[in-house]
MARVEX-54432 format. One record per residue (C-alpha): x, y, z; residue in one letter. Coordinates in steps of 0.5 Angstrom, whole numbers, padded with zeros to 4 digits, always signed. Layout:
N
XYZA
...
// end
This chain:
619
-0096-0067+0042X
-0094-0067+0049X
-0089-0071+0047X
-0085-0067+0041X
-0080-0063+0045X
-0077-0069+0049X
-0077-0074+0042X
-0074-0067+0039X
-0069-0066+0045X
-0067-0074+0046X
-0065-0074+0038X
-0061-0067+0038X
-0057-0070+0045X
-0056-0077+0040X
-0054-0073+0034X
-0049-0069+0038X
-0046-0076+0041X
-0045-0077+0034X
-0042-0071+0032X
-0037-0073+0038X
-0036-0079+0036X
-0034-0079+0029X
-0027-0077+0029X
-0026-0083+0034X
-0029-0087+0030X
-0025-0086+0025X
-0019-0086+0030X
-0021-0092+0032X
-0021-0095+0024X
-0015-0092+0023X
-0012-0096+0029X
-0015-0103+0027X
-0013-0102+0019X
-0006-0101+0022X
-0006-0107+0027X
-0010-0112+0021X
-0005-0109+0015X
+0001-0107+0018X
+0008-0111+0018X
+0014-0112+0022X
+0018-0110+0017X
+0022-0102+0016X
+0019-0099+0010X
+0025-0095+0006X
+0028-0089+0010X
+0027-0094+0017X
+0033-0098+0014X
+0037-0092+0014X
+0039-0093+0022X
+0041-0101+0021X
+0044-0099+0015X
+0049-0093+0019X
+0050-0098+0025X
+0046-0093+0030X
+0040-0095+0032X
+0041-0096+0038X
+0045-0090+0038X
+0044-0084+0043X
+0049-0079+0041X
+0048-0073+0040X
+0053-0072+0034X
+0047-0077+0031X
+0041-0074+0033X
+0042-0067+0031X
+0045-0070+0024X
+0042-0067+0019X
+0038-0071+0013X
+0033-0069+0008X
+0034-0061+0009X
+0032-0061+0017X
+0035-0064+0023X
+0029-0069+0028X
+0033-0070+0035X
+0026-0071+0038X
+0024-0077+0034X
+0030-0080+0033X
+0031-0080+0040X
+0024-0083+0041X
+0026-0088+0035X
+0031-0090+0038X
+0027-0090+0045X
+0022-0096+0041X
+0029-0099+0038X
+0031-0101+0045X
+0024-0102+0048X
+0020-0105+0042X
+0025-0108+0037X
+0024-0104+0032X
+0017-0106+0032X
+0013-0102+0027X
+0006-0105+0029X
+0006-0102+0037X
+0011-0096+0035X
+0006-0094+0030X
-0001-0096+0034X
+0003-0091+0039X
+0005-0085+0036X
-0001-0085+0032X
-0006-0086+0038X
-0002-0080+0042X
-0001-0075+0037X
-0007-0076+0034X
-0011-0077+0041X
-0007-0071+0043X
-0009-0066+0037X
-0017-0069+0037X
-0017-0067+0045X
-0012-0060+0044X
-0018-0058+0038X
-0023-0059+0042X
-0021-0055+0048X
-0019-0048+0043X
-0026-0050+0040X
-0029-0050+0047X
-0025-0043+0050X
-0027-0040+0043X
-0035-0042+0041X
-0039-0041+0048X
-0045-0046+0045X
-0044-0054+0047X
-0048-0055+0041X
-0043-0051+0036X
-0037-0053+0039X
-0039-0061+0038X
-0041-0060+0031X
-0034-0056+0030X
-0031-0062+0033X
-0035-0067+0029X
-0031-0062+0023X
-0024-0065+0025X
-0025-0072+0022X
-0020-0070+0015X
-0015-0070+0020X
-0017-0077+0020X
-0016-0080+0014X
-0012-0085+0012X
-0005-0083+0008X
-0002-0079+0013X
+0004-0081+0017X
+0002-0087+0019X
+0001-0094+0016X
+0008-0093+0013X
+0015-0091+0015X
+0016-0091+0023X
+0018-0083+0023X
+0014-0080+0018X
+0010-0078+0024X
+0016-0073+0027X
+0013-0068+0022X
+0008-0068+0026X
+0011-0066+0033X
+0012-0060+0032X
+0005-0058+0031X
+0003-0062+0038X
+0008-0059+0041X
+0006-0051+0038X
-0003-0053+0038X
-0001-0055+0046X
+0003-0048+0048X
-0003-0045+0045X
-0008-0048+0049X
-0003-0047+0055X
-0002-0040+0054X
-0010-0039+0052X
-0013-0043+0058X
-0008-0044+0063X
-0005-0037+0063X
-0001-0038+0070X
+0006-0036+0073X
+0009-0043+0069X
+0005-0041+0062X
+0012-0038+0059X
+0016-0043+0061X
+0011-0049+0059X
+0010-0045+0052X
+0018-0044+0052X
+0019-0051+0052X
+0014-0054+0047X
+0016-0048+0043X
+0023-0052+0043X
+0021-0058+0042X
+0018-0056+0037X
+0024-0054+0033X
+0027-0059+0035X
+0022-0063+0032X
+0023-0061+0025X
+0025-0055+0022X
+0018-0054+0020X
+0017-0053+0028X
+0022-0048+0028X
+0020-0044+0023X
+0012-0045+0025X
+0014-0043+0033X
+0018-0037+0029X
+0010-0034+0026X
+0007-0036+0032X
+0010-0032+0036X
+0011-0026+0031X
+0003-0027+0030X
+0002-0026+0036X
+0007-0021+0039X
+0003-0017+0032X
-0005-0019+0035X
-0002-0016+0043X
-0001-0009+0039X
-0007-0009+0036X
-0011-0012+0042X
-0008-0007+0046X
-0012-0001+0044X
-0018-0005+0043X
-0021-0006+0050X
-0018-0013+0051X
-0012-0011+0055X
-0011-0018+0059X
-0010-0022+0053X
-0007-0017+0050X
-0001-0017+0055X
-0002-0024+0055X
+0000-0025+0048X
+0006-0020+0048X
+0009-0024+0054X
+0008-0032+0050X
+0009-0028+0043X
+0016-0025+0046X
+0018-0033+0049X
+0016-0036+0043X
+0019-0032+0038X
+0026-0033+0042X
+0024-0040+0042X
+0023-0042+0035X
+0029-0037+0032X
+0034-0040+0037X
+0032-0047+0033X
+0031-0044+0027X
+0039-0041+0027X
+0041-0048+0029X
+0036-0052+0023X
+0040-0047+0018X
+0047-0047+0021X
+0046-0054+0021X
+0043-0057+0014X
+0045-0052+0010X
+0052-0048+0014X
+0057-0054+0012X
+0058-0058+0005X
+0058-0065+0009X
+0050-0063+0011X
+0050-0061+0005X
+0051-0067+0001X
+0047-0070+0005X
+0040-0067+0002X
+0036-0072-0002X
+0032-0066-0005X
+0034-0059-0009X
+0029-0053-0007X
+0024-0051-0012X
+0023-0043-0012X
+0017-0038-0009X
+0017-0035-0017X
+0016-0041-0021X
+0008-0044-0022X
+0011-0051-0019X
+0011-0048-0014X
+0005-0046-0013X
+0001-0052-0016X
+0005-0057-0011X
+0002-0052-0005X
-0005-0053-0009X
-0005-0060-0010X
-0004-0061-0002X
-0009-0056+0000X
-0014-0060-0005X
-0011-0067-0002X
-0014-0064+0004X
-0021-0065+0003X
-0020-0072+0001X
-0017-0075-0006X
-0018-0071-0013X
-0024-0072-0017X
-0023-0074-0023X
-0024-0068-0027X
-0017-0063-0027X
-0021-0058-0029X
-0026-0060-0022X
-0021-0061-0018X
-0018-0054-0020X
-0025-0050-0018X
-0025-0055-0011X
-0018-0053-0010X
-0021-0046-0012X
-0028-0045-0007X
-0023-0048-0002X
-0018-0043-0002X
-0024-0037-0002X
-0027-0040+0004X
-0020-0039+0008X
-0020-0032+0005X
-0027-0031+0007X
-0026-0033+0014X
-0020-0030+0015X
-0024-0024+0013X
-0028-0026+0019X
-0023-0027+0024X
-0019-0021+0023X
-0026-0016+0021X
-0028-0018+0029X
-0021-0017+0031X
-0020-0010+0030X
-0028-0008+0032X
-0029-0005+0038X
-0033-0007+0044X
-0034-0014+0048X
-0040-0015+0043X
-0034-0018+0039X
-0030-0021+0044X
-0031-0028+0041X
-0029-0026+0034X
-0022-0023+0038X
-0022-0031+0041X
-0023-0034+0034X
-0018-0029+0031X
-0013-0030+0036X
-0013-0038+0034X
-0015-0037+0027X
-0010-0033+0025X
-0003-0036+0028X
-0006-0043+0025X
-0008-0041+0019X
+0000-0037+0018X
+0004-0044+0020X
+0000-0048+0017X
+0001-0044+0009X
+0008-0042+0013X
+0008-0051+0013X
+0006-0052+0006X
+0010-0046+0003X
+0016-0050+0006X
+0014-0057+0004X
+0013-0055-0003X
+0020-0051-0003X
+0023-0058-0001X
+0019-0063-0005X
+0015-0060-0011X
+0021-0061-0014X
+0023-0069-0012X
+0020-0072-0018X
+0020-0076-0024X
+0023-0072-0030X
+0018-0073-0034X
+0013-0069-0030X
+0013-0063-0033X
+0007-0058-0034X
+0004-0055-0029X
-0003-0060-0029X
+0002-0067-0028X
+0005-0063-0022X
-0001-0061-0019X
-0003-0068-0019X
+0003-0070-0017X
+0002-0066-0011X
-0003-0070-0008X
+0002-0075-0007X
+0005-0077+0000X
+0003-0074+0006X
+0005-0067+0007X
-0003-0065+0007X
-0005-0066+0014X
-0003-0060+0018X
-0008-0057+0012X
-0013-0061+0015X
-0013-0058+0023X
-0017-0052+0019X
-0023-0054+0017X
-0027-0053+0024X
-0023-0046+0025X
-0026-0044+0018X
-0034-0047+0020X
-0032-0043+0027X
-0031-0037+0023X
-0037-0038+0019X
-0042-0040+0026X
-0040-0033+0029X
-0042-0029+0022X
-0048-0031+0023X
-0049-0033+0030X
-0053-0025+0031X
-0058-0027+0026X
-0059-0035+0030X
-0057-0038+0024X
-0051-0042+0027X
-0053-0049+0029X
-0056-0049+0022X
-0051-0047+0019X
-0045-0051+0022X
-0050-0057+0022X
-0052-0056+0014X
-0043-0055+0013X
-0042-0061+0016X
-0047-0065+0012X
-0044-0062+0006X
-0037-0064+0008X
-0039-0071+0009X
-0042-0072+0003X
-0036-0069-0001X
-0031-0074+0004X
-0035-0079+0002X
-0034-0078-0006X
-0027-0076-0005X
-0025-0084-0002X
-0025-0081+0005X
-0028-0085+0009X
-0023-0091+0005X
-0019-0092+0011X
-0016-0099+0010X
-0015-0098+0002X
-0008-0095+0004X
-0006-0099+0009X
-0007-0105+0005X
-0003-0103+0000X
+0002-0101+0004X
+0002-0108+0007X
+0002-0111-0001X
+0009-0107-0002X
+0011-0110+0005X
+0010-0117+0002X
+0014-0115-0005X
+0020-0113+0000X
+0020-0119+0004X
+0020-0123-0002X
+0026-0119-0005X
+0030-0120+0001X
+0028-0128+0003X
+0030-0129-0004X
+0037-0126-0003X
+0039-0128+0004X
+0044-0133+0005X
+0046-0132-0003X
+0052-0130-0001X
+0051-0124-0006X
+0049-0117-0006X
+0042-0116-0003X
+0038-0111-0008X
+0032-0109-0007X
+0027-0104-0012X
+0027-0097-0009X
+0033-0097-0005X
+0038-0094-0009X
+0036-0089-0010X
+0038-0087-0001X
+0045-0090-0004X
+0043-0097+0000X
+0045-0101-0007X
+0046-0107-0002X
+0042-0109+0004X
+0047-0114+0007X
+0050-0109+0012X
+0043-0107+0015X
+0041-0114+0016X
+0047-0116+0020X
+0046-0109+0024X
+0039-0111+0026X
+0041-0118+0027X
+0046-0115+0031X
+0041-0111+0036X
+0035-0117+0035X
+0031-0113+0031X
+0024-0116+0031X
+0023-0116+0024X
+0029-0121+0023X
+0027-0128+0027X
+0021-0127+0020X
+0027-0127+0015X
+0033-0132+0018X
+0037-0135+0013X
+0035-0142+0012X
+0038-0148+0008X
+0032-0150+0002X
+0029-0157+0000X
+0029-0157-0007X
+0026-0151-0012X
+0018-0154-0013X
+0016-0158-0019X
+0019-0158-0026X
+0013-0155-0031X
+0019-0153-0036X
+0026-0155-0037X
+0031-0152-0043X
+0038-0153-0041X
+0040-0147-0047X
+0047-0148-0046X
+0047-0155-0048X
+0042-0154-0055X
+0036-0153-0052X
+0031-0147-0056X
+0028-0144-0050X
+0022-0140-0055X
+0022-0134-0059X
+0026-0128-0058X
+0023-0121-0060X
+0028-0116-0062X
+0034-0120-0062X
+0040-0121-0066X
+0044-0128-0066X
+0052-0126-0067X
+0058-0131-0070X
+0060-0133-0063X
+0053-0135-0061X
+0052-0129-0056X
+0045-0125-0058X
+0044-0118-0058X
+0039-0114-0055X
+0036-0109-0060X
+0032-0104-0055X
+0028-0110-0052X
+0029-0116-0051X
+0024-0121-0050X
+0023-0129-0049X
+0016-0132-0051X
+0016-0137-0046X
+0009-0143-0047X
+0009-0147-0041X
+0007-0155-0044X
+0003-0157-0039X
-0003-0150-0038X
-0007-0154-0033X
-0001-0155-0029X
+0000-0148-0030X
-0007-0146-0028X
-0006-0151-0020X
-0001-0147-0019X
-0001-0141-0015X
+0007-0140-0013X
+0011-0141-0018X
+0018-0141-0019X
+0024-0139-0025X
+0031-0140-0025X
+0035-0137-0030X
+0043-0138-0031X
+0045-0131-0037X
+0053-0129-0039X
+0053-0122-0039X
+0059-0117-0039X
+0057-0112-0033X
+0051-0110-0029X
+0044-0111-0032X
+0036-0111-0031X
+0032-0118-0031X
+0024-0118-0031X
+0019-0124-0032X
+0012-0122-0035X
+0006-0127-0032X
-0001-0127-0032X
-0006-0129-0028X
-0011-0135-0030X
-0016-0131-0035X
-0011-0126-0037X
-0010-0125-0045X
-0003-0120-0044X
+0002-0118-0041X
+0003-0111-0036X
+0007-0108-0031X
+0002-0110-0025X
+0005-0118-0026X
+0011-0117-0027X
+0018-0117-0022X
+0024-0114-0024X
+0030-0116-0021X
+0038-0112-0021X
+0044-0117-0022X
+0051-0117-0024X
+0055-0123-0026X
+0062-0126-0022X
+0068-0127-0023X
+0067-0132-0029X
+0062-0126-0033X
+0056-0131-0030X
+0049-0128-0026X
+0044-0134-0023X
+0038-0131-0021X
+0032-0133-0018X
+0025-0130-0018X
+0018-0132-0015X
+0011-0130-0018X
+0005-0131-0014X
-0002-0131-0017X
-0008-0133-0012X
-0012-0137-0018X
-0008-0140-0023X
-0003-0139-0028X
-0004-0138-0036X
+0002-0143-0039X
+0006-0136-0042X
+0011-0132-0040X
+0014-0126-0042X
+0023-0126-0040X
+0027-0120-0042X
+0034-0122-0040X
+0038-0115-0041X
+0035-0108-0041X
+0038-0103-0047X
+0043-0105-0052X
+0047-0111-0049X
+0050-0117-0051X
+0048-0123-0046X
+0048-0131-0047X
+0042-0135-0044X
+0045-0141-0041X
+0040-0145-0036X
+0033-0144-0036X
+0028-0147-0031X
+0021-0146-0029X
+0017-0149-0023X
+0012-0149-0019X
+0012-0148-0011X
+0006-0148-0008X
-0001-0152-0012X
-0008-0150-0010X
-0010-0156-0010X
-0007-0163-0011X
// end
């Protein structure tokens, strides 16, 4: 029996390393996915520098140009920074950014949790609460400046806890200056300073007469300097993205309004994606969504019921309040602003409200949401903390949340990364069969930012030694594999059945909806060895088209979208087009092939037809 209390003691101080250790450790599995999955490749948006010429550009007429309805001088400078030191690398310029401003944000929350809570316990446990911002998905693993979104919030949580805990002669012009640094983030910064500093300026009024004069002066005093700093980059983010019609042209995305329930359930969705990936069930993603948001409210309660309450009894609820409620404002005031900009970026045949619900889930505009969970528990914790229930409390919610994580895929760290790293790999197929073709370089996805060739990027970035070019160089090529079927078409020969074709007088063929090319390979061993295989088409259309080849792995018995590769072109000068595609699957072929050579109702002439294969899995 002697012995309890120090077993007792030893086992809380293990659990409470734990507790500090799991956020880190999920910073940590962060970081080696990244390294284990990551590409040196751009990722969509990232090409748009080598596309324009300028990245390594520095000028200030290209940094505060605005794109995507916001202006980003700070991280363009800083992509630029990574061009020129780094090469563009998204492997360390990832590893760099992520570890900073998620390392800053970890360490930021642990000292406002600490300066708000008095007991170690308490805070630890609060600390153990910001691992939902850990979870993978967020602005890493993907394009290399996603993470300026992130910016303004390391910015504006650090001029708090400048405010708060350092409040010196140098306070207001540190918060002055992360606050523009904020703003010039991204205009979600400028927005958010812009709340931070009314919050605060309202909370200094209330204060004052509630015997927390300090403070309240304080807060007067950093309100006012933010409020300036967030309006004075909130005018130039408005001037700039909507005050010419060039900026205004330059926007990918229309705005959806406040009145319409898109709205609304994009928001949803993304306080929802927060807490992990949805279940299943709309109708139970909806009640989570829904006790979610009665928790907010319910601590807001808290919060603002211990700011106006008088006496020094209440003096860490004021502390809660005076974090709480700024954070909570600019993060719904973030969320508000996301869904104004995107819930209406998106395919046409999402319509209802669930399809648009579900859709907000995508992406990864939920992590400013994340930095609220420990100041929910915090808020829970001083409720009850007169009654001793706190710890208990705190610990059960942390149990509850993991479990609940845990379900909601969480804790699936390299899932994301990995299937950032499988579309990588389609890019670097589409761009390595292209390079040297003397032809326009297409690849799926660009068009749609207006980059219909990439041939100009590539020369830029070779240009600049880019890293990721001396992976993609233009090589002369010994032979395309060995034959596994051969029909020179023009010559006579019958490649297979055709589906939804008609044969014309003149002896071209016309696609009748969807047209398609039964294609039996006659040797299906062979085809079972192979793991690369290769198919050369030569086609006579009339103008620009669509080729995609349907393929199926060793056991499959149809065809799907999931093996397939779709592939642009347009014929030259004499109305032909020669294309090329490479189809990979790591256990073998089933002998069948599925060409559809046209897309729509086209008229077409296949001339040449040639399969391969280019790498066996054993000889």
């Amino acid at each position: 029996m002697p012995r309890a209390d120090p077993l007792r003691q030893g086992a809380q101080k293990w659990l409470l390393r734990a507790c500090v250790a799991l956020p880190l450790l999920m910073l940590g599995a962060n970081l080696l996915a990244w390294l284990r999955w990551g590409t040196d490749l751009p990722y969509l948006d990232d090409w748009r520098v080598y596309d324009e010429g300028s990245a390594l550009s520095l000028n200030v007429q290209r940094l505060f140009r605005a794109v995507n309805n916001t202006i980003s001088p700070v991280g363009l400078a800083l992509d630029v920074l990574a061009q020129r030191w780094l090469g563009g690398n998204p492997l360390p310029y990832q590893a760099l950014s992520m570890v900073a401003v998620l390392g800053g944000l970890l360490w930021l929350q642990w000292r406002l949790l600490g300066w708000v809570v008095a007991d170690r316990r308490q805070q630890v446990l609060l600390f153990a609460l910001c691992f939902p911002m850990l979870q993978s998905g967020s602005y890493w693993g993907e394009q290399n400046l996603a993470y300026h979104q992130a910016l303004p919030l390391l910015a504006l949580l650090a001029a708090v806890g400048w405010a708060l805990r350092r409040p010196g002669r140098w306070a207001q012009a540190g918060v002055l200056a992360l606050g523009l640094l904020a703003g010039l983030s991204y205009i979600s910064g400028a927005i958010a300073a812009v709340v931070l500093g009314a919050c605060w300026l309202v909370l200094g009024w209330v204060l004052h007469s509630r015997a927390a004069p300090a403070l309240a002066a304080r807060l007067r005093r950093t309100g006012g300097v933010l409020l300036l700093a967030g309006g004075l980059t909130s005018a130039m983010q408005i001037y700039l993205t909507r005050g010419d019609v060039q900026a205004r042209d330059r926007q990918y995305m229309g705005l959806t309004s406040p009145v319409t329930s898109d709205f609304w359930a994009f928001l949803a969705a993304k306080i929802g994606r927060a807490s992990g990936h949805g279940f299943a069930s709309l109708s139970l993603e909806l009640a989570w969504v829904a006790l979610l948001v009665l928790a907010l409210v319910a601590a807001l309660g808290v919060a603002l019921r211990g700011l106006l309450a008088r006496g020094g009894a209440h003096a860490r609820l004021r502390r809660l309040a005076v974090v709480f409620v700024p954070l909570c404002a600019i993060v719904l005031t973030y969320l508000a602003l996301v869904s104004l900009g995107r819930a209406g970026f998106r395919d046409p045949a999402i319509q209802d409200a669930g399809a648009v619900f579900r859709f907000g889930y995508e992406r990864f505009h939920f992590f400013w949401a994340t930095l609220l969970f420990p100041w929910v528990a915090a808020a829970l914790a001083l409720r009850v903390r007169s009654r001793g229930w706190a710890t208990p409390a705190l610990a059960g919610a942390l149990l509850v949340l993991l479990a609940l994580s845990s379900v909601r895929g969480m804790f699936d760290v390299s899932s994301f990364y990995r299937a950032a790293s499988a579309y990588r790999a389609g890019e670097i197929r589409c761009l390595a069969g292209q390079l040297g073709s003397g032809q326009a370089i297409r690849c799926p996805g660009f068009d749609m930012m207006g980059m219909n060739d990439l041939t100009r990027a590539y020369v830029h970035a070779r240009d600049i030694n880019a890293s990721f070019v001396r992976y993609l160089p233009i090589l002369a090529r010994e032979g395309f594999g060995r034959d596994l079927l051969r029909r020179d078409v023009a010559a006579g020969a019958e490649p297979g059945p055709w589906t939804h074709v008609r044969r014309l007088p003149d002896g071209w063929l016309q696609s009748e909806g969807d047209a398609q090319l039964t294609v039996v390979l006659p040797q299906a061993e062979l085809a079972r060895r192979c793991r690369i295989m290769g198919v050369q088409l030569e086609l006579a259309v009339p103008g620009a088209e669509t080729a995609q080849i349907y393929y199926r792995w060793s056991g499959e018995v149809a065809d799907s979208e999931t093996h397939s590769v779709r592939k642009g072109y347009q014929p030259d000068a004499a109305g032909l087009a020669r294309l090329e595609f490479s189809l990979d699957a790591p256990a073998g072929f089933e002998p069948h092939l599925r060409i559809d050579p046209v897309d729509g109702l086209s008229r077409f002439r296949l001339r040449d037809l040639r399969v391969t294969c280019r790498l066996w899995g054993d000889r």
